[in-house]
N, C-alpha and C positions, 0 to 999 in steps of 0.2 A: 910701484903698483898702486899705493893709495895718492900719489899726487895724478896717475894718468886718471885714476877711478875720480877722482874729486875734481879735474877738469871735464871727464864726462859728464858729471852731474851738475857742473854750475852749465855746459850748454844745451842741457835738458830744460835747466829750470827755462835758460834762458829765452828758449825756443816755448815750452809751453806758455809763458808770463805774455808772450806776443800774441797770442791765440784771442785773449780779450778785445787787443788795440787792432789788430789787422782784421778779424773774423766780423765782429758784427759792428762794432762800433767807428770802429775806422773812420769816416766822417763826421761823423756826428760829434766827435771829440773836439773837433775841428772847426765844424759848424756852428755848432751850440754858444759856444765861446762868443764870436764873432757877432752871432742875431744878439747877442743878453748883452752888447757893449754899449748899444743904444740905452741903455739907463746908467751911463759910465763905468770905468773901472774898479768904482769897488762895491758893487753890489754882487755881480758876478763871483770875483773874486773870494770875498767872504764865503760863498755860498758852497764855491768850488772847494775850496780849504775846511768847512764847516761839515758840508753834506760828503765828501769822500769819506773822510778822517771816521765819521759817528755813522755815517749810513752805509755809504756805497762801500766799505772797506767789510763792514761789517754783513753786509746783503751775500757781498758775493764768494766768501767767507764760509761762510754757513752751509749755503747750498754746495760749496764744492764736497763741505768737510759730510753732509747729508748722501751726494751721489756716490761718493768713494766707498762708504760704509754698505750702498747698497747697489754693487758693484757695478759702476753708473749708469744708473738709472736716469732717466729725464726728468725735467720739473714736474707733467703732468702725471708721468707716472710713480711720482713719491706723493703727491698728492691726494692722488685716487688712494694711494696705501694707508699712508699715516691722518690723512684725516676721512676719506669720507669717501666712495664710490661717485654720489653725485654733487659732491665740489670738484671731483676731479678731473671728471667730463666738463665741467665747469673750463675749467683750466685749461684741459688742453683746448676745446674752442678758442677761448681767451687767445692763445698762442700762436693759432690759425691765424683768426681774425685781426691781430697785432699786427703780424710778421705782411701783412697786406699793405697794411699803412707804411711800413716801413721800409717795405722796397718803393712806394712808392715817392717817397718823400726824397731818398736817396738818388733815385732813378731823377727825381726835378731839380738835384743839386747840380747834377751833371749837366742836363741838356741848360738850365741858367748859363750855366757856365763855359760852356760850348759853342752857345748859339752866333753866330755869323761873326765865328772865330776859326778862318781856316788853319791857322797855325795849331790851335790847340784840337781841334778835329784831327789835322794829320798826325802829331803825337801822341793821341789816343789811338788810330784810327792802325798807326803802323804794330802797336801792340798786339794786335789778333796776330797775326800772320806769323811774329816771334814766337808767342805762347803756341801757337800750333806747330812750329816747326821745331822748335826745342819740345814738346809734346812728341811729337813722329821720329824724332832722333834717338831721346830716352827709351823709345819704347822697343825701336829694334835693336836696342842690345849694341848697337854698334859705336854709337858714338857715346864719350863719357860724360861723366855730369860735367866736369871743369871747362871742357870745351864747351858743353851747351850753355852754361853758366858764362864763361866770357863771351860767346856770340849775343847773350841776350841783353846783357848788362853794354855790350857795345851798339845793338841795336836799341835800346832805349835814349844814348845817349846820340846816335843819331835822328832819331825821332823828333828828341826837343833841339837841335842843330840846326838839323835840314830846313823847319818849316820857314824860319825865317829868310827861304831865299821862293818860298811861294811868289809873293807878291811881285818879283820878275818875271813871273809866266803868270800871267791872268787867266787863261785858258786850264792850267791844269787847278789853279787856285779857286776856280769855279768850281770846281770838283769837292772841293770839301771847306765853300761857304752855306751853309741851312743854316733855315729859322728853327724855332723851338719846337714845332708841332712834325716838318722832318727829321729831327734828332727827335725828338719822342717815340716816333714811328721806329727809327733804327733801333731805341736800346731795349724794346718792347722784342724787336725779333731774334737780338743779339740773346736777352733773357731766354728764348725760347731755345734757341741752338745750346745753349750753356749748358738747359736742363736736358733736355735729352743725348746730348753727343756722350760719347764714354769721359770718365775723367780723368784722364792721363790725359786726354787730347788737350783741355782747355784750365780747366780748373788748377791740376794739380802745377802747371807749370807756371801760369798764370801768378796762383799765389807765392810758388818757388819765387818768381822775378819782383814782387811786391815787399817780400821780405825783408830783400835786400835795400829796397828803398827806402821802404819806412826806417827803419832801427839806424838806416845813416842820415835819414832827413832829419828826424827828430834829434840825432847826436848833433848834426851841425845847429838847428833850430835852436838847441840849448848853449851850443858854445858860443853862437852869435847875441845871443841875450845879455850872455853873462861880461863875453869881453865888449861888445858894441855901447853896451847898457844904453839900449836906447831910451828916448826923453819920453813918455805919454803925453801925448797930447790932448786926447779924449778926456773932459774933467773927470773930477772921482765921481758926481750925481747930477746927472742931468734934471734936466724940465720935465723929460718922457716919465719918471717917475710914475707919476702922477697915470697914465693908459694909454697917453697922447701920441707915442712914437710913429715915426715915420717911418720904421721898417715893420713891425706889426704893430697893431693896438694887443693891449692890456698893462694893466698893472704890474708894479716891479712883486709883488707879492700876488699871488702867486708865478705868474709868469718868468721870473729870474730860474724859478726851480726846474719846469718844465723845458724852457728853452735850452737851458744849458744841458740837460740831461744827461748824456751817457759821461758826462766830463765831474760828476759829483755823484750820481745815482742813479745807477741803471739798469731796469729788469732787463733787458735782454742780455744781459752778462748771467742771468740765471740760465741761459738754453746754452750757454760756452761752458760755464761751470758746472754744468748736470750734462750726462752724457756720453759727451768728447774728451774733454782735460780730465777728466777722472780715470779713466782707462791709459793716462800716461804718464801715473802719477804711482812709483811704488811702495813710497813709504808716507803715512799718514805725516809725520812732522816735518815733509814740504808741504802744506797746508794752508799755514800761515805766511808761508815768502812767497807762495804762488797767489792765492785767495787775497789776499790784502794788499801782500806787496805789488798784483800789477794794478789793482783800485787805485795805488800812492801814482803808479808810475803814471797812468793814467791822467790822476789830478795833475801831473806837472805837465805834461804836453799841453790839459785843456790850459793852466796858467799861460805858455808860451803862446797859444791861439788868442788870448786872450791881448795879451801881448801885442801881440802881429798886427789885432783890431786899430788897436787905443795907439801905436804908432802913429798913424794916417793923421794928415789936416782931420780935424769932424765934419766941417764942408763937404769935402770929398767920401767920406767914411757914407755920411747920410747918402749923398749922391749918387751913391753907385748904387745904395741897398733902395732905390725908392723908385717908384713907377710912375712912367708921364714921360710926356716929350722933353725935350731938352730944358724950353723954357720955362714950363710946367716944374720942373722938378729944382731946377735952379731958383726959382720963385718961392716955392714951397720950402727947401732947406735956408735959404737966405734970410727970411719972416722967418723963420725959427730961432732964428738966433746964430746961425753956424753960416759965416760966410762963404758964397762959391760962385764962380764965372762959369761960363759956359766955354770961353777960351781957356781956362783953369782945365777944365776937364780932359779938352782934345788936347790938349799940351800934354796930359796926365796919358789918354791912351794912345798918343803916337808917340813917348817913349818907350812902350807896353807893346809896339807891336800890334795895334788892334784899332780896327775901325771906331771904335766908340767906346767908353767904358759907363757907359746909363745903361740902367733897365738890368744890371746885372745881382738881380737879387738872388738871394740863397746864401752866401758868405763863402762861399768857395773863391770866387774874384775877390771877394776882401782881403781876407785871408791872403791870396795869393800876391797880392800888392802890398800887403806890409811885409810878408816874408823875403819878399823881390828887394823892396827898400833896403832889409837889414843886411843882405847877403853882397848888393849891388857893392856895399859900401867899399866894400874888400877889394873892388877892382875898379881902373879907371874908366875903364874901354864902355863909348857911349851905348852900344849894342849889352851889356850886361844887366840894365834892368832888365829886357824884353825877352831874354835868355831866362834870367834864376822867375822870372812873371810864368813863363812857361814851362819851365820843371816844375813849379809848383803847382801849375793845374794838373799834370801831368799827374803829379804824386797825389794828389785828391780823389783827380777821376778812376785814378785803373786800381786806386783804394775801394772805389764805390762800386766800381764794377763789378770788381772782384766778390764783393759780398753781394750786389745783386744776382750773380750767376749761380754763387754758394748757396745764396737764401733763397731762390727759386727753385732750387734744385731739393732742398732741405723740406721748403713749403711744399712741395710735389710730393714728398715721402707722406705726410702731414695727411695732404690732401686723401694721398691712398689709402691711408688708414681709414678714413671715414668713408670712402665710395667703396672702399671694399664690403663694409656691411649693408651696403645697399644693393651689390652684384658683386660677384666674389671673383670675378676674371679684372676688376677692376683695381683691386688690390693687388694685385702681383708684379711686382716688380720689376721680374724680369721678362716682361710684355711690353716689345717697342711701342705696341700699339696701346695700352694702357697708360705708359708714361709719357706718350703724346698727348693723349687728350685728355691729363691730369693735369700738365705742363700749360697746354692752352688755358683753358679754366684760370688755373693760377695767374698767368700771363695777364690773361684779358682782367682777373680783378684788380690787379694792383694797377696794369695798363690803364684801366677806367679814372683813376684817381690820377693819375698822371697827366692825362693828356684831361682833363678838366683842370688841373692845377693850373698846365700850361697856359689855358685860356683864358682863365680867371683873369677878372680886370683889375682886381688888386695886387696881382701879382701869383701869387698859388701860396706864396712860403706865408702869408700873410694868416690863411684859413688853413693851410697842412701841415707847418712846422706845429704851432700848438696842437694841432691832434696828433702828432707822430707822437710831441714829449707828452701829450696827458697818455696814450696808450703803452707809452713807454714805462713813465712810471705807475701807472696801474697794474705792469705785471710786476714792478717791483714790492709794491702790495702784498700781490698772491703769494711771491717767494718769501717775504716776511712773517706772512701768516703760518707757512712751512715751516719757518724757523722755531717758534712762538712754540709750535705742538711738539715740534722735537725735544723743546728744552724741558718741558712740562712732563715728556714721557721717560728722557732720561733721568729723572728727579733733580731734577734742577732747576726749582721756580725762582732760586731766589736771583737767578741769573736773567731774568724776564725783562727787567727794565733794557737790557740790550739789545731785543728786538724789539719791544713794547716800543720804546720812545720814538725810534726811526718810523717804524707801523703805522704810530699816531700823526708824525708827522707828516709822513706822506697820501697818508688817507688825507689830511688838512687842506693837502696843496693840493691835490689829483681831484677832489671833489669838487675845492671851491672853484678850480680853474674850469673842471666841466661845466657846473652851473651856469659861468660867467658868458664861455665858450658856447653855450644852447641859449641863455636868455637875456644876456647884456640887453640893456635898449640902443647902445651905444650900435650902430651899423658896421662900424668896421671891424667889432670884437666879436657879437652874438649871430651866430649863423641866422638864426630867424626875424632878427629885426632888421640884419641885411639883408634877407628874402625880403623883406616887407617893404622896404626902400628901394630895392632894385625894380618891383613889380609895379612903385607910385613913379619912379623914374619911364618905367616903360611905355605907362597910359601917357605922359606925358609929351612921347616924341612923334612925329607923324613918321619917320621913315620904317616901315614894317617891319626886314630886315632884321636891324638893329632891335629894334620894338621885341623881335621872336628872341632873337640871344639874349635881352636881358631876363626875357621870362626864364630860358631855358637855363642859365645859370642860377636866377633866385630857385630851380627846383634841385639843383646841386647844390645850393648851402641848404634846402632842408633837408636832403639826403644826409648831406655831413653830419648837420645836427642828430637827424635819426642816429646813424652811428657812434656820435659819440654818447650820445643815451644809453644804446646797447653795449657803450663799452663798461660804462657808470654802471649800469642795473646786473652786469655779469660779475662783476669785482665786489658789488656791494652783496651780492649773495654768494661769492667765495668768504668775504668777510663775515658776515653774521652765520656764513656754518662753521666757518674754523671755529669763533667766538662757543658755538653752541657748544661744540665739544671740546674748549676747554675749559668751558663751567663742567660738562660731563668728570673729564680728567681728574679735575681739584677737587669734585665734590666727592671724588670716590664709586660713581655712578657707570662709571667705564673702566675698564681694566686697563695698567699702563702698558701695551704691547708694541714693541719695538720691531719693522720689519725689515730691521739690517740683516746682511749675510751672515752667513755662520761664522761663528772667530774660528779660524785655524792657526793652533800657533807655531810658530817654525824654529827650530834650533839655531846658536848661534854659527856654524858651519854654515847653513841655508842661507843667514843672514849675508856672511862675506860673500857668500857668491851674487848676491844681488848688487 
């Protein structure tokens, strides 16, 4: 009885610990890794092993051990509690406003990565139709999970099969080659069916079939590290150091912290550990192996993306993350120091399966080319790069999807909270027609940032990637400052330097990086001095045209800018009110009221039966 009780419980833990890695951060583990390899492999690295271990273990930690006590409760809504009514509207905005960027950034990982890629379009593309029909099979009760579960797991592995015999039929291959700004369009509408369709149809199966993939990709990911021991190529400190890089501008400080994000510290692990995982959580002393331990597990996947990066030539690494024509960008990584051919490259993507492999920024293709490398080695058959090349977008995209559809669906709830106090039919949830045009709204904002990224002539990851990670770790801020009051009202000040330090650090980074990101004079880093450069470029060209797009885009980097303002000016007054009230706390000025549940305590009988 206790060893079946104790294999229940380890695939508890094991099932909620995945809740982190697949729920929200899922790429971005991923991603993050691969844009911060541009200042080589050990700046990252340190940062990943430095900021999980002292921050992000300890961030998300806190708040789980916070929402459990207050029987889980959300970020915003322990905020509002323990510190202050109007920090906590604070907050939850912040969270709105966040979760915007975030799909949208996600949503650009994808169509980078896609774009006039029909192989990797049809193995994304065959996924809906699985998740639906394993959805409609579940639901009437008729067929079991095991069956829907081998049909889907054998349809995935048809998916990434089949595509590579496209290129024999040009006519149906036609069918699923788009540009970025068609796949923009499509994941904009996919978003919107996601959020409104019931979630049995899409979501829950969807994530059923993700599951599976991730926790065996990342076990293969790890044994291939460990026995391949691949060589890095990437040096340990490049030249980029310095802001100069050719996949974004800035500085390895602050920039290492932000880019990397969800893979050493990450507020959005505060809305997975307030909420959700606390309601599947019954004994406080899984806490620590859930709350920490999936932060550790975390750091070791972003180590293996990190990995996957710094395998690559750097020639090739730069070339793929950099924008410009062929010869443009061969030109450009070359004078850098990192040599590359332009035959180098199609040699690289016609073993890949793919028309081209330039212009493919965001690090999903990076990523997915060193992981292709290490896996390839295992077998001899010349078709086996362009195969493990394609399960590995595969395992990216319907990763990103997955949380786009979740987090649209999630931001729609969000959303209805707030239009409901505007008109009260607007909140109701169980209103197909309120949750359409909650869903729209949602859609169209993050949609807006998306299909600007796409057009952006730097690329998009260049000006979204830093504002995803600076709003990213700004909510990890707010959840810190949470922390901070907790420990203050439990009487436990002297415990304060363990969220104090992470707090201070990351207000360091999150700030200076904002600043950097609004007023650099440098044009490739400060939204506004790139507005100012785009608008001298514009008077400059006689084709009108062109002349209108570049105006039109210098008024989307001041938009950005505004934004990231607004994100700086809402975090810095969640900061200086938590700060207020807990000079209040210390000084004895405020009574220390704690607003956890009630304890109830239960017998050791109650105990066994749990």
């Amino acid at each position: 009885m206790r060893g079946a009780l104790r294999r229940r419980c380890c695939k508890m833990i094991t099932k909620i610990m995945s809740r982190p890695i697949g729920g929200w951060c899922s790429a971005t583990i991923l991603v993050g890794p691969v844009l911060a390899a541009q200042f080589g492999f050990l700046p990252g690295t340190l940062w990943i092993l430095i900021g999980a271990t002292l921050g992000g273990g300890v961030h998300d930690m806190i708040v789980l051990f916070a929402s459990i006590r207050r029987g889980g409760k959300t970020l915003g809504q322990m905020v509002k509690e323990e510190v202050g009514r109007g920090v906590g509207l604070l907050a939850l905005i912040s969270v709105l406003a966040i979760m915007i960027i975030l799909l949208a950034v996600l949503a650009l990982v994808v169509v980078q990565a896609l774009a006039q890629s029909p192989w990797g379009v049809f193995t994304i593309a065959m996924t809906i139709p699985l998740a639906l029909i394993m959805g409609i099979g579940l639901r009437t009760g008729k067929v079991s999970v095991v069956t829907v579960t081998i049909f889907g797991l054998l349809g995935l592995a048809f998916g990434v099969w089949g595509g590579q015999f496209l290129a024999h039929y040009p006519a149906i291959e036609a069918w699923f080659r788009h540009d970025q700004k068609w796949l923009a369009w499509a994941i904009m509408l996919y978003g919107l069916a996601a959020s409104v369709l019931p979630v049995w149809m899409l979501l829950t199966p969807r994530d059923y079939l993700s599951t599976f993939l991730k926790l065996g990709t990342v076990a293969m990911l790890a044994a291939a590290v460990m026995l391949i021991n691949p060589t890095l190529q990437m040096p340990a400190i490049t030249k980029f150091i310095d802001g100069s890089g050719l996949v974004f501008a800035g500085p390895v400080f602050p920039f290492v912290c932000i880019t990397i994000a969800c893979g050493a510290v990450s507020g959005f692990h505060s809305l997975i550990a307030s909420g959700t995982t606390p309601k599947m959580i019954r004994r406080e002393s899984r806490i620590r192996n859930i709350g920490y331990g999936a932060m550790v597990t975390e750091m070791m996947v972003a180590l293996m993306a990190m990995i996957a990066a710094c395998v690559l030539q750097p020639g090739q690494y730069f070339a793929i993350n950099s924008k410009g024509t062929p010869t443009e960008v061969v030109a450009k990584v070359s004078n850098a120091g990192f040599p590359v051919t332009e035959k180098e490259m199609q040699t690289l993507a016609t073993n890949l399966g793919e028309s081209t492999m330039f212009n493919r920024a965001g690090g999903a293709p990076t990523f997915a080319v060193g992981m292709a490398h290490m896996f390839a080695r295992v077998s001899a058959k010349p078709a086996a790069l362009a195969l493990w090349y394609h399960f590995a977008i595969m395992f990216e995209a319907l990763f990103i999807l997955t949380t786009i559809d979740a987090g649209t669906r999630v931001g729609r709830f969000l959303l209805q909270d707030f239009l409901g106090n505007v008109w009260r039919p607007l909140g109701n949830t169980r209103s197909w027609s309120a949750n359409f045009f909650s869903s729209v709204l949602l859609v169209a904002a993050w949609g807006w940032f998306l299909y600007e990224g796409v057009i952006d002539p730097l690329g998009g990851i260049n000006s979204l990637w830093p504002l995803f990670g600076l709003a990213n770790q700004l909510l990890s801020v707010v959840a810190l400052c949470l922390g901070t009051t907790l420990l203050i009202k439990m009487h436990k000040s002297k415990y304060l330097f363990v969220t104090l330090v992470p707090l201070c650090f990351m207000c360091a980074v999150t700030f200076s990086a904002g600043y950097l990101k609004i007023f650099s004079a440098d044009p490739r880093l400060g939204f506004l001095s790139g507005a100012r450069s785009l608008l001298r470029e514009a008077a400059e060209i006689a084709d009108p045209t062109k002349a209108a797009e570049l105006v039109r885009q210098a008024g989307v980097w001041r938009f950005d800018a505004l934004v990231a303002v607004f994100f700086l000016v809402l975090v810095l007054m969640i900061v200086l009110g938590s700060a207020r009230q807990w000079w209040r706390l210390l000084r004895g000025k405020k009574p220390l009221i704690l607003y956890e549940s009630e304890f109830i305590p239960i017998t050791a009988a109650q105990l066994a039966e749990l």
